[in-house]
KOLBATI-25529 format. One record per residue (C-alpha): residue number from 0; residue in three letters; y, z, x. Coordinates in nm, 3 decimals, padded with zeros to 5 digits. Example, Ala and Ser with C-alpha at 12.3 -4.5 7.8 and 13.67 -1.06 7.14 Angstrom:
BEGIN
    i   aa        Y        Z        X
    0  ALA  -00.450   00.780   01.230
    1  SER  -00.106   00.714   01.367
This chain:
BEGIN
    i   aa        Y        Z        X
    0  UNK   10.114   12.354   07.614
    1  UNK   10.275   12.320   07.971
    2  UNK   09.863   12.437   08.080
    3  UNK   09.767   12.141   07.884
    4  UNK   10.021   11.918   08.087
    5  UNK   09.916   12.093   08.401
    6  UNK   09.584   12.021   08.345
    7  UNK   09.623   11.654   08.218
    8  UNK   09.811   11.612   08.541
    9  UNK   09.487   11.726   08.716
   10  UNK   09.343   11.468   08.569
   11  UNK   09.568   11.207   08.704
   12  UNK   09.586   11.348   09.091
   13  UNK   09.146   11.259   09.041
   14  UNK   09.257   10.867   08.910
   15  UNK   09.250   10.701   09.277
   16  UNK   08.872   10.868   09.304
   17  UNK   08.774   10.782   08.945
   18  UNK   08.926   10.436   09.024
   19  UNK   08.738   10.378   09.360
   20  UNK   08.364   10.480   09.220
   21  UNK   08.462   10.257   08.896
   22  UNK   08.519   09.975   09.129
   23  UNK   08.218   09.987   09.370
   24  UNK   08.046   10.031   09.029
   25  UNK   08.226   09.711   08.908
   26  UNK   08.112   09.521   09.210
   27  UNK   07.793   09.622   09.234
   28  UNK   07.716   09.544   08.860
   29  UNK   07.911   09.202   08.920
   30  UNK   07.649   09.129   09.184
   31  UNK   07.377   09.230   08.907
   32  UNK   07.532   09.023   08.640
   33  UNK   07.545   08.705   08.843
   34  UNK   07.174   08.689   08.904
   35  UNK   07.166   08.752   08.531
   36  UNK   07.356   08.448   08.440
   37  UNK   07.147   08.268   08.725
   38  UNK   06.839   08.381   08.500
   39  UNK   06.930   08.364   08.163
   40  UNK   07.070   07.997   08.254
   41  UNK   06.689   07.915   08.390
   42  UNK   06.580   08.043   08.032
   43  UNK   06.845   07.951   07.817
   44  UNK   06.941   08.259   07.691
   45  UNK   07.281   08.323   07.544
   46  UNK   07.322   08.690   07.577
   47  UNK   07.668   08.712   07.426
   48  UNK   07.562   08.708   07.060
   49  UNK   07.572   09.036   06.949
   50  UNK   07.851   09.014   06.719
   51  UNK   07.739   08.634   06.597
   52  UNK   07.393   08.713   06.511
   53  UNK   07.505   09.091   06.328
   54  UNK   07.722   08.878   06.112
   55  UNK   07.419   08.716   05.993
   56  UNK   07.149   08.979   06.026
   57  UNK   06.961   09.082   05.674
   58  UNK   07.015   09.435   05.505
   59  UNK   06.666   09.485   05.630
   60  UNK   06.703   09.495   06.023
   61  UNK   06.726   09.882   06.083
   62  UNK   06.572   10.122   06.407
   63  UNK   06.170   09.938   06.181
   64  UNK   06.259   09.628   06.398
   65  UNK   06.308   09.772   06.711
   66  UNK   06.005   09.976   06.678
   67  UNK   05.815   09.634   06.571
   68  UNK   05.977   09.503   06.901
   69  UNK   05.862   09.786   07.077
   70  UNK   05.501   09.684   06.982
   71  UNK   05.512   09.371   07.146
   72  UNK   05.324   09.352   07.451
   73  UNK   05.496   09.199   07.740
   74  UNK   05.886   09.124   07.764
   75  UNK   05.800   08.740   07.711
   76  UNK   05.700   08.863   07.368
   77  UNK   06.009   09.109   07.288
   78  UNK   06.217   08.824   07.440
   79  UNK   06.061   08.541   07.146
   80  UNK   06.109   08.816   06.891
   81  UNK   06.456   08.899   06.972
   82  UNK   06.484   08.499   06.932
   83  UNK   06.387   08.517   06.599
   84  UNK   06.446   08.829   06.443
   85  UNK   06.809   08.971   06.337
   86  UNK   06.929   09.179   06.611
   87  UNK   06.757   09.571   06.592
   88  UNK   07.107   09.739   06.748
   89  UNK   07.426   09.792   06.672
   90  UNK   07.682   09.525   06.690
   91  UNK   07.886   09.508   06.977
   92  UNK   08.015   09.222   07.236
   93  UNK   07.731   09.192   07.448
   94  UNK   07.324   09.177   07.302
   95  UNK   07.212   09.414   07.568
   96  UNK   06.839   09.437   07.422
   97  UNK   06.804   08.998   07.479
   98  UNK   07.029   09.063   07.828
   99  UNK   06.706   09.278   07.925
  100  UNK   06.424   09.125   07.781
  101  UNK   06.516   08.759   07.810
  102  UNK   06.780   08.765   08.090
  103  UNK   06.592   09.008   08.306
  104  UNK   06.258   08.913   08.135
  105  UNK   06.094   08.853   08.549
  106  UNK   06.325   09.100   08.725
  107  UNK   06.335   09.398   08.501
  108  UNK   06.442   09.682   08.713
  109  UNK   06.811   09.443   08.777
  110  UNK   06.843   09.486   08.388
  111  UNK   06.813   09.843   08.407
  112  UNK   07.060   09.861   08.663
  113  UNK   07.326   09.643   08.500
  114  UNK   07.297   09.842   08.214
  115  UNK   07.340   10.181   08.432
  116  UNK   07.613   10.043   08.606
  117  UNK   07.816   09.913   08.322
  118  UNK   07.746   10.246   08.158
  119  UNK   07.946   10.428   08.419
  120  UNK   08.239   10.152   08.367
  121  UNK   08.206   10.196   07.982
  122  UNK   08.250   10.571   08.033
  123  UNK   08.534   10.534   08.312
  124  UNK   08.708   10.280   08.100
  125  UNK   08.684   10.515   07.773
  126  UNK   08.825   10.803   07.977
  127  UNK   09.064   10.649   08.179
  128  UNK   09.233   10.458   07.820
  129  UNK   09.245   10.856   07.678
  130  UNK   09.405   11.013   07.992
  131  UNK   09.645   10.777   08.096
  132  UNK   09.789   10.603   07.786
  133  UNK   09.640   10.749   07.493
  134  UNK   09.757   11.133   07.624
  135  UNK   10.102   10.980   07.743
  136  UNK   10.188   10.833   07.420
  137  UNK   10.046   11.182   07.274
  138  UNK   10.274   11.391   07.461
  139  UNK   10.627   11.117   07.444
  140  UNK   10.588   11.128   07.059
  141  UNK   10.550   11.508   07.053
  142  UNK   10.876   11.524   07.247
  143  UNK   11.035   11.274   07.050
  144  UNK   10.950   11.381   06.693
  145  UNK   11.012   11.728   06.844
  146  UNK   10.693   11.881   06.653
  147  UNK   10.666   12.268   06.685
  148  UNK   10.477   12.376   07.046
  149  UNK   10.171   12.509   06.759
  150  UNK   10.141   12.206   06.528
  151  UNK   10.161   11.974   06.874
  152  UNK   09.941   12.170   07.001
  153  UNK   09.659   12.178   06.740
  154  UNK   09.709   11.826   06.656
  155  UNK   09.810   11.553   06.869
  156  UNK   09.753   11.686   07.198
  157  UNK   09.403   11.793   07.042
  158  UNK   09.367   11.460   06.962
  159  UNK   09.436   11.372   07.304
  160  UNK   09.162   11.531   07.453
  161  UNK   08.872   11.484   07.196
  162  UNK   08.960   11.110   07.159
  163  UNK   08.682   10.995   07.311
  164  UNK   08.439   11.195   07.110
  165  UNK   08.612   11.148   06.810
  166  UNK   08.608   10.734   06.784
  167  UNK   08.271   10.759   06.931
  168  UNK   08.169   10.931   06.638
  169  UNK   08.367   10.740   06.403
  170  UNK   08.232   10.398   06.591
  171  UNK   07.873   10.513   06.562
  172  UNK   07.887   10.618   06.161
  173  UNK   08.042   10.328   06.061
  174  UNK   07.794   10.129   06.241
  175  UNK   07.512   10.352   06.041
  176  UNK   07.679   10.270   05.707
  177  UNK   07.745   09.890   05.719
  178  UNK   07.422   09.818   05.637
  179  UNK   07.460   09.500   05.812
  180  UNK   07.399   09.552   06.130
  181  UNK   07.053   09.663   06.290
  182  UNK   07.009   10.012   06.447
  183  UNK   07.231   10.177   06.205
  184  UNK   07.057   10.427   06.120
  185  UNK   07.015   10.499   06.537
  186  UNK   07.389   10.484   06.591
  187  UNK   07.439   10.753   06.303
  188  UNK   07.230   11.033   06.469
  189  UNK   07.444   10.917   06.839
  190  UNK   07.746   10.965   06.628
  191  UNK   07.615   11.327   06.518
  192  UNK   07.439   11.416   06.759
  193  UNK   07.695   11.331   07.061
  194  UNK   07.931   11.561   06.845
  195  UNK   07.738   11.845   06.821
  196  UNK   07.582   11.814   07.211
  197  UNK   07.924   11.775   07.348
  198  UNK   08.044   12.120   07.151
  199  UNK   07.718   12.276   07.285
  200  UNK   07.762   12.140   07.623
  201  UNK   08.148   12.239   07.678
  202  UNK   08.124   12.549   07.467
  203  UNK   07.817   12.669   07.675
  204  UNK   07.821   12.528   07.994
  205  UNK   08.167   12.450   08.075
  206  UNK   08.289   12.822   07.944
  207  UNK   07.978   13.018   08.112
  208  UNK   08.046   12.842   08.470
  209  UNK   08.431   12.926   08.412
  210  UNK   08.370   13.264   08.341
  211  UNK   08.141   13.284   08.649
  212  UNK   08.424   13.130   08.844
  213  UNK   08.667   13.347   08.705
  214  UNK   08.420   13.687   08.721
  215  UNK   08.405   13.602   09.140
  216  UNK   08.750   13.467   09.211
  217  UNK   08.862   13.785   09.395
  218  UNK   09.237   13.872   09.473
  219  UNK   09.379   13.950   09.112
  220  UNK   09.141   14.174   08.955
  221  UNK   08.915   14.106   08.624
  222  UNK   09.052   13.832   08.372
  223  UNK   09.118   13.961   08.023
  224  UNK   09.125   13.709   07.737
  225  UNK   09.411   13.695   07.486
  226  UNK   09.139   13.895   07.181
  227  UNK   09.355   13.723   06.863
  228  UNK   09.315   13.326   06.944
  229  UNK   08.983   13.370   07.081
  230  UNK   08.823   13.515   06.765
  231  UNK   09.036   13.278   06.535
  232  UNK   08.910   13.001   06.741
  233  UNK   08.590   13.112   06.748
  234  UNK   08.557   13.161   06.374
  235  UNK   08.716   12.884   06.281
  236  UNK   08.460   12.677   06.452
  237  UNK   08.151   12.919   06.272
  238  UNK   08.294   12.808   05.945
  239  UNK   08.299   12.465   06.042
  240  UNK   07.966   12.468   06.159
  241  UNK   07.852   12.648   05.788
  242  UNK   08.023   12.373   05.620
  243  UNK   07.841   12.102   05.805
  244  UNK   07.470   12.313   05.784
  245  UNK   07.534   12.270   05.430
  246  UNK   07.587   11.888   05.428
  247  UNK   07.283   11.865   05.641
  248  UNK   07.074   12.014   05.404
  249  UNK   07.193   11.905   05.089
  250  UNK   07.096   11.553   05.300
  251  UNK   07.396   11.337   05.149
  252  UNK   07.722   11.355   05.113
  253  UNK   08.056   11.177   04.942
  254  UNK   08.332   11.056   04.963
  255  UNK   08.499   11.396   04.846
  256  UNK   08.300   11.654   05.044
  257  UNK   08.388   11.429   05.348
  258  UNK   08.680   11.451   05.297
  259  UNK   08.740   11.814   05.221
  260  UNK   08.525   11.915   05.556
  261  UNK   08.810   11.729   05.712
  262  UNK   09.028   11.879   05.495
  263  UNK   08.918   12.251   05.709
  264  UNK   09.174   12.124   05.980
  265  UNK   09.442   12.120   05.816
  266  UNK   09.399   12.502   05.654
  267  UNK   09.333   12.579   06.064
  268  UNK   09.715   12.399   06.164
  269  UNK   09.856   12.601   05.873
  270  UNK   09.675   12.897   06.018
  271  UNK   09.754   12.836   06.376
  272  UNK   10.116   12.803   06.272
  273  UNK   10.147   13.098   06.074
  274  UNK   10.022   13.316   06.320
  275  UNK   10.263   13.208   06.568
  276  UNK   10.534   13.263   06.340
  277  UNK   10.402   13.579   06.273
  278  UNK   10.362   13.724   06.649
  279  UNK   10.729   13.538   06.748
  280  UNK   10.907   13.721   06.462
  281  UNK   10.734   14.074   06.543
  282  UNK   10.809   14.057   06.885
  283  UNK   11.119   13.853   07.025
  284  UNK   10.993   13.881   07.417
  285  UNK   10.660   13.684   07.301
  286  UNK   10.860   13.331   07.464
  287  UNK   10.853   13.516   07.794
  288  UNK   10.516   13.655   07.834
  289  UNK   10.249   13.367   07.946
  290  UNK   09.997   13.334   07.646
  291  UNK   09.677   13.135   07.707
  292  UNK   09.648   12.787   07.528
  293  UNK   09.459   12.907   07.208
  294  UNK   09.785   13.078   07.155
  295  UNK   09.991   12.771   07.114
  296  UNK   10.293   12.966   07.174
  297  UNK   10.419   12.836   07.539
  298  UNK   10.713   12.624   07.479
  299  UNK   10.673   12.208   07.499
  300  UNK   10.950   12.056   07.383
  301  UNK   11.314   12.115   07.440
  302  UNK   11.491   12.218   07.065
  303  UNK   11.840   12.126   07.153
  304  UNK   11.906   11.848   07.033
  305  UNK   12.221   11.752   07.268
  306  UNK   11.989   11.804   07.555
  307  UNK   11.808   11.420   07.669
  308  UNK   11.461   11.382   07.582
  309  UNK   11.188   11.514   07.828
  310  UNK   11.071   11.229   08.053
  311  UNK   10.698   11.140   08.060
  312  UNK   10.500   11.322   08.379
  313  UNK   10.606   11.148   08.683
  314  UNK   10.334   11.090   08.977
  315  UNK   10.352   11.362   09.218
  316  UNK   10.193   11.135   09.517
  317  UNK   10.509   10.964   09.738
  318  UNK   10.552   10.577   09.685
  319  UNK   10.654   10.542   10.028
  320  UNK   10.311   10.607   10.165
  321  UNK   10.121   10.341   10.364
  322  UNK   09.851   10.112   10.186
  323  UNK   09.543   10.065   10.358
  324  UNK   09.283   09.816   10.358
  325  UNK   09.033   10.018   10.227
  326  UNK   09.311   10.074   09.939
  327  UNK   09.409   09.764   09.871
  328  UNK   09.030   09.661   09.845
  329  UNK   08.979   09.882   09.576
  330  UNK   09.337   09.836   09.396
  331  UNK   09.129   09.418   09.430
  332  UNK   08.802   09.506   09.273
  333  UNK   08.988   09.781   09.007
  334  UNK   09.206   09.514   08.913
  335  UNK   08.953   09.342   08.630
  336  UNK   08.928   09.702   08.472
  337  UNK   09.326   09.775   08.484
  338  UNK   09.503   09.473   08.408
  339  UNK   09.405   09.408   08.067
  340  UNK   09.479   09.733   07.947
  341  UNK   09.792   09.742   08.166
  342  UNK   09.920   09.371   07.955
  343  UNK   09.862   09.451   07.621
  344  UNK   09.936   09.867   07.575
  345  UNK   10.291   09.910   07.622
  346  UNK   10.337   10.178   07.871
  347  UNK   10.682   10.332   07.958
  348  UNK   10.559   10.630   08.188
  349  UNK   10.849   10.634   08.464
  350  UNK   10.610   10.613   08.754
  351  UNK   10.459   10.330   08.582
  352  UNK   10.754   10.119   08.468
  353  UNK   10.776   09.727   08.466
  354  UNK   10.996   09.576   08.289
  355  UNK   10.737   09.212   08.342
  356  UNK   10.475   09.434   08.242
  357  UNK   10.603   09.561   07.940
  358  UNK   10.749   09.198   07.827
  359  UNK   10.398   09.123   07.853
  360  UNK   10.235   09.367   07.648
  361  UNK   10.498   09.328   07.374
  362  UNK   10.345   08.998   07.381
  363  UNK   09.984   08.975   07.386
  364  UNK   09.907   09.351   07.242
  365  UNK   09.986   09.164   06.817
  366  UNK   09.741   08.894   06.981
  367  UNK   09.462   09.176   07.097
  368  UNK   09.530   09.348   06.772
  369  UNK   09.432   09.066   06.573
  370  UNK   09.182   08.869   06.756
  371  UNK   09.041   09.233   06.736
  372  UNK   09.054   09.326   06.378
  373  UNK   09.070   08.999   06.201
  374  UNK   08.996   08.690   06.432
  375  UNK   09.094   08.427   06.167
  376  UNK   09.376   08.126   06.271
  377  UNK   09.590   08.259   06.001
  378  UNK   09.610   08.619   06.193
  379  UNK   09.685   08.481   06.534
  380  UNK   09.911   08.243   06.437
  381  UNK   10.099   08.529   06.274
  382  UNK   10.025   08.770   06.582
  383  UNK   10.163   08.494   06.813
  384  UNK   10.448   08.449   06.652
  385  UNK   10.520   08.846   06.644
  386  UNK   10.411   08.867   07.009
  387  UNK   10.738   08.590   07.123
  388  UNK   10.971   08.793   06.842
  389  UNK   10.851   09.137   07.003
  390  UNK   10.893   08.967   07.398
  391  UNK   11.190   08.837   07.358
  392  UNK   11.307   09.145   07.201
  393  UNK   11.180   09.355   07.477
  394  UNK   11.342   09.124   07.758
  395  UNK   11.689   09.190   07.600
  396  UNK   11.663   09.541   07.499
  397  UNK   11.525   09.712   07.851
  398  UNK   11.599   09.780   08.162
  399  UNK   11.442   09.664   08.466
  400  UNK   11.503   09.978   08.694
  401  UNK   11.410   10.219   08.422
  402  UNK   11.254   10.256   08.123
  403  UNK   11.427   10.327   07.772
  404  UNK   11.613   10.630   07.738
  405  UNK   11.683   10.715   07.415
  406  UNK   11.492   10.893   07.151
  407  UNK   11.514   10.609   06.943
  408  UNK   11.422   10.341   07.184
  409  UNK   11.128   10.513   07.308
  410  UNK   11.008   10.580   06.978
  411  UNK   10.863   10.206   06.930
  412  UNK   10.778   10.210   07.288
  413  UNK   10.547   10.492   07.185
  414  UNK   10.454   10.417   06.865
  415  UNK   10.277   10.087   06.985
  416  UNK   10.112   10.226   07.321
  417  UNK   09.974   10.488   07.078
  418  UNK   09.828   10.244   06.886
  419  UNK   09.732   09.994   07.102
  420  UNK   09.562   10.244   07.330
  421  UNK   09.336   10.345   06.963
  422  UNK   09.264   10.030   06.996
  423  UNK   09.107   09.962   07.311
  424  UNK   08.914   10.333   07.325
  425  UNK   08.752   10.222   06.984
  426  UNK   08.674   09.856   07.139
  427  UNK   08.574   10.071   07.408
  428  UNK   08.342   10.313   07.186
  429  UNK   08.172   10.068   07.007
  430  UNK   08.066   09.901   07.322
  431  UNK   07.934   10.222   07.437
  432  UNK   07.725   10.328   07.125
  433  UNK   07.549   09.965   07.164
  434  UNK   07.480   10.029   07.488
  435  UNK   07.321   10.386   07.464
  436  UNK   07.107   10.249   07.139
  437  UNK   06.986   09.978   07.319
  438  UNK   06.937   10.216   07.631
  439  UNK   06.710   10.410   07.396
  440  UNK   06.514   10.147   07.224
  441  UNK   06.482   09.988   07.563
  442  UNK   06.321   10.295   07.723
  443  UNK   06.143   10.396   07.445
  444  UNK   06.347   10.699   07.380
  445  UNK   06.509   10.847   07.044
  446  UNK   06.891   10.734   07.037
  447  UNK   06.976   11.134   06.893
  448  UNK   06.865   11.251   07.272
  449  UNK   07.136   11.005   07.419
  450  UNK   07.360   11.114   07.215
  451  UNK   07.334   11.499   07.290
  452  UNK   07.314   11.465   07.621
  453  UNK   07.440   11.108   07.823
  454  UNK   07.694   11.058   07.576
  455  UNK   07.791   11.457   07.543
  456  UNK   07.760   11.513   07.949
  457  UNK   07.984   11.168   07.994
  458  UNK   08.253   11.295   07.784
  459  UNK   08.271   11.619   07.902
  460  UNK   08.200   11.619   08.256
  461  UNK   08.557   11.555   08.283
  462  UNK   08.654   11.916   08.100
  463  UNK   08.453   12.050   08.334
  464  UNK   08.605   11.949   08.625
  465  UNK   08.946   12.010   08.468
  466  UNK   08.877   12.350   08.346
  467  UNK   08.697   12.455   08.661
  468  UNK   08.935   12.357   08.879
  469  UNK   09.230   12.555   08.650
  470  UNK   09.004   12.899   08.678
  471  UNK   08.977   12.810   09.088
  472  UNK   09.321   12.758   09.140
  473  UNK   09.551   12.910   08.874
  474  UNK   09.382   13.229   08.852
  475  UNK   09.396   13.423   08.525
  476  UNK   09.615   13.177   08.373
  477  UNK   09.429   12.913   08.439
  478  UNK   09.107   13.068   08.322
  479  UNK   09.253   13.197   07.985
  480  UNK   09.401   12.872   07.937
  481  UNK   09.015   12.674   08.006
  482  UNK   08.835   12.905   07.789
  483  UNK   09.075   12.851   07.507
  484  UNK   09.007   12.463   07.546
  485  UNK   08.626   12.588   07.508
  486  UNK   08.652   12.657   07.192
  487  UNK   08.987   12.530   07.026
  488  UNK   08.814   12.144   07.178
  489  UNK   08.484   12.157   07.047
  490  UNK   08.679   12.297   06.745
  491  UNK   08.837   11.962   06.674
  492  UNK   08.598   11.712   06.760
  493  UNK   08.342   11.887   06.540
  494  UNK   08.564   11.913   06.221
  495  UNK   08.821   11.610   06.295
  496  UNK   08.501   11.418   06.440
  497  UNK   08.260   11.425   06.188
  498  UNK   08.495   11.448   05.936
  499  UNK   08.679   11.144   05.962
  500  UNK   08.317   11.007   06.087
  501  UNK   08.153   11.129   05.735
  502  UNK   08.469   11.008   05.545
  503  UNK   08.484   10.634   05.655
  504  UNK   08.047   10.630   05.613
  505  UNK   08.062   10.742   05.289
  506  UNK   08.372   10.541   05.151
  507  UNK   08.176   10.257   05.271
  508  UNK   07.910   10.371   05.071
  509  UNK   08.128   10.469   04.765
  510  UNK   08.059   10.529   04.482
  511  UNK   07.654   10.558   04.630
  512  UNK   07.647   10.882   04.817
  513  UNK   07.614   10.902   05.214
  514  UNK   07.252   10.984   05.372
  515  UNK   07.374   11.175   05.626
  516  UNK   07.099   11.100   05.926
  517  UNK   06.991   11.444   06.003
  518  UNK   06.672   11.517   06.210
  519  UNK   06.505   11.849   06.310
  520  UNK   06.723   11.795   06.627
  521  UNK   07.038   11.825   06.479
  522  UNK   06.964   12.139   06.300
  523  UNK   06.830   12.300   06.655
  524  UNK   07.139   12.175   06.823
  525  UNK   07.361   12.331   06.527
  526  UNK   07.177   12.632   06.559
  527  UNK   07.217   12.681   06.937
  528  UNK   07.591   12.595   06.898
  529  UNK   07.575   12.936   06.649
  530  UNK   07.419   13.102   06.917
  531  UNK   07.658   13.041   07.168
  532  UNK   07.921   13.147   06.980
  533  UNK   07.761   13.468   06.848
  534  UNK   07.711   13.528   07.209
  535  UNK   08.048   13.477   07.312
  536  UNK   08.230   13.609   07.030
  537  UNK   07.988   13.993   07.060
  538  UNK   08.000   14.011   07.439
  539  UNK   08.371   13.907   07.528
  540  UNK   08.506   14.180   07.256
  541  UNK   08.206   14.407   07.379
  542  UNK   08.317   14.420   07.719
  543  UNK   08.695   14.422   07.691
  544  UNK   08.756   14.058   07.678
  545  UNK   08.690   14.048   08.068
  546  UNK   08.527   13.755   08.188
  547  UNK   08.205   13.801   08.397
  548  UNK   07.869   13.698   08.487
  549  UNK   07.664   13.823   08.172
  550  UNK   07.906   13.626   07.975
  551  UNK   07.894   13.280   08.194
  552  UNK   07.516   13.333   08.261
  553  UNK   07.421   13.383   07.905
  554  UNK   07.532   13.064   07.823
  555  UNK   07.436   12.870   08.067
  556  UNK   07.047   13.041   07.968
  557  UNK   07.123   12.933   07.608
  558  UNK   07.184   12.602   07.699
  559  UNK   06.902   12.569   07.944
  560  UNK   06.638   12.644   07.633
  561  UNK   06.834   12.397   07.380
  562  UNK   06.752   12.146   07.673
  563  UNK   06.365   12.291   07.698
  564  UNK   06.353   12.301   07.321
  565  UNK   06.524   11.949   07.248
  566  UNK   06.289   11.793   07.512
  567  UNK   05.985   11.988   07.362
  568  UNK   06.048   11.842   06.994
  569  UNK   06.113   11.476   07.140
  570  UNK   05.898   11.207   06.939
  571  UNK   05.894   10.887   07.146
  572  UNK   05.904   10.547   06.977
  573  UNK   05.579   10.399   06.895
């Protein structure tokens, strides 16, 4: 666990880079978006509608409209139909397909590259909410709840890093099974197919270049992988992917058999647990040997309970140092995409501590919440009046030099930027599957190749980076710790993922059974996943558990022909 808090603090030394890409992103597509509103004001065109008109769309509007859209010659055309027709994508804030057709109807290529840009935001925004509040609240509630280093391990800090693949799933199959909205049946196979693409894609890609890195990182001789979590990763991950081959083909599922695929997690926490128990009572030095990640056994928490509770990671980077121009420019233009989240999820990370700041979100987050979840005057009448009892609250009960100490005054603290910052990824997620469907009806392209490869690459590109960089700079340790995340990740996004995606589809669909939206794609990208991890799991015991080149460039060739293959089977949209 203290790799996983190494590496998460990886991820915050990249923030002021993430942060100055997202805003020259932000400003460019703010530029784009204001000769939108210039154009869709010349054409009358009210392109935030998308939630409005999918409240009213017909049981019939599915991926058959947007291919009847499709047909339409000219955007004029498309741009009439859209006009008159329930919307043919999923619901979100923003009706992306009239933004393009009737906002960008005589400058197309600008729509294109508002939707690119605010793509890269979406994505940035999603990943940013996970790392910064979502995994901070993750790791002060492990402390404070003092969960075992395994069980924290295996469940909320997993849940940490797959967030964004896990609501994106959830997002996109609940938009498949409301029936309601248009492109349902589209968002489904993003849901799935993002899943299994990002498990490909980090359990292929991601582990072949770090065993590369690792095979030609000289200095401290070949890496050897702990053998016991990497096979009981491994095969957990086999079985999962059995289970779901079998809901593919039976081609429906319920309520029940949802639920019991998500059900496999918790026998893989009881097993994760009972091996540690197991190896700590047969050998009493195991808490001073350094055990890779899969292991779960490297101390997190402190167990005495007279000792104060472990503060949140503190920035490494000195407050003292100058601000530029060039900084302050970007802190300007990064300041739309921080601030809201910043108001309304209460954050008390010690580097990040206001005492105005967390007043504030104590008093709009009950407000968000609601005008979220249930917009009705009722709600945020209720919600305001919670927000001034929760404010007022806050401004007597904290600090202004520091945030609260105490396990039990943190505990709140945490509870609510935990939830809060579930809030905003999934506002966040939905956004993003409604972009990428409209993406692909827009361009003509099946929404299952979006899935398995912009939406896998986007959320993984970041484990990547992380995992590289631990097998580059942390040398053995670091690489047993990123090839452990290989598999123990893709691990929980696949069986947490769907399975809480399958569960809330088919109890919307109970007592009817779920049609789970399976194409010849899935199956090839299932099968390639089973591939990879044959590979992996025959050549790492084969040749000692060392990491080398066959191992990394294996997997990198087995990806390479899912791509050739997945591109080879594509069936454009008439």
């Amino acid at each position: 666990m203290a790799a996983f808090l190494q590496m998460l603090h990886r991820r915050r030394t990249r923030n002021a880079a993430a942060a100055a890409v997202a805003a020259a992103a932000f400003l460019a597509l703010a530029v784009v978006v204001a000769f939108s509103v210039l154009l869709a004001t010349r054409n009358d065109v009210d392109i935030f509608s998308g939630v409005a008109a999918a409240s009213s769309s017909s049981p019939d509007s599915s991926s058959g409209g947007c291919r009847e859209m499709q047909a339409l010659d000219g955007d004029g055309a498309r741009c009439r139909y859209l006009r008159t027709h329930p919307p043919c994508a999923p619901e979100g804030y923003v009706d992306y397909l009239r933004l393009l057709y009737c906002g960008f109807g005589r400058e197309p290529w600008l729509g294109y590259a508002a939707l690119a840009l605010w793509l890269l935001v979406l994505f940035y925004l999603l990943g940013d909410t996970a790392s910064v509040y979502f995994c901070a609240s993750l790791e002060g509630l492990s402390a404070v709840l003092r969960l075992p280093p395994a069980i924290a391990g295996v469940t909320l800090l997993s849940l940490g890093n797959g967030a964004p693949d896990v609501l994106s799933s959830v997002v996109a199959f609940a938009a498949g099974a409301g029936g309601g909205g248009g492109g349902g049946e589209d968002a489904g196979d993003v849901g799935l197919s993002g899943v299994l693409g990002g498990a490909l894609f980090v359990s292929t890609v991601v582990a072949g270049v770090v065993a590369i890195v690792a095979a030609r990182r000289g200095g401290g001789g070949p890496v050897i992988i702990e053998r016991r979590g990497f096979v009981r990763d491994v095969c957990f991950l086999l079985v999962a992917l059995c289970y779901l081959l079998a809901v593919l083909l039976t081609g429906a599922v319920t309520v029940w058999a949802a639920a019991s695929f998500l059900s496999l997690y918790a026998g893989y926490v009881l097993l994760v647990w009972t091996s540690h128990c197991c190896a700590t009572a047969s050998d009493e030095d195991v808490e001073d040997t350094k055990q890779p990640a899969s292991d779960l056994a490297a101390p997190l928490l402190l167990d005495d309970d007279a000792s104060p509770p472990p503060p949140l990671p503190v920035s490494s980077k000195p407050t003292s140092a100058p601000r530029t121009f060039a900084r302050r420019l970007v802190d300007l233009l990064h300041s739309p995409l921080y601030l809201p989240r910043r108001l309304t999820i209460p954050d008390i990370a010690a580097h990040r501590w206001s005492k105005p700041n967390a007043v504030a979100s104590a008093l709009l987050s009950p407000l968000l919440l609601a005008a979220t979840t249930a917009p009705t005057t009722t709600t945020i009448l209720s919600a305001s009046l919670a927000g001034i009892i929760l404010a007022a609250t806050a401004a007597v009960t904290t600090d202004a030099a520091s945030p609260p100490k105490s396990r039990s005054a943190r505990l709140p603290w945490l509870a609510g930027g935990f939830l809060m910052s579930v809030l905003w990824s999934y506002v966040l997620a939905r956004e993003l599957v409604s972009l990428l469907v409209s993406i692909g009806v827009a361009a003509g392209v099946e929404a299952g190749v979006l899935g398995a490869t912009v939406l896998a690459w986007g959320n993984s590109l970041g484990d990547l980076v992380a995992d590289v960089a631990l097998a580059m700079q942390r040398g053995g340790a670091g690489a047993q710790t990123a090839v452990a995340g290989c598999y123990a990740g893709p691990a929980f996004n696949t069986v947490v993922g769907l399975g809480l995606s399958l569960t809330v589809a088919a109890g919307a669909r109970h007592p009817e059974p779920y049609v789970v939206p399976a194409a010849a794609a899935v199956y090839v990208a299932v099968g390639f996943l089973a591939a990879a991890l044959v590979w992996a799991a025959v050549v790492l015991p084969a040749r000692g558990m060392r990491l080398d080149a066959v191992l990394g460039v294996g997997l990198l060739v087995i990806y390479f022909v899912f791509l050739c293959v997945r591109l080879a089977i594509l069936t454009p949209l008439p």
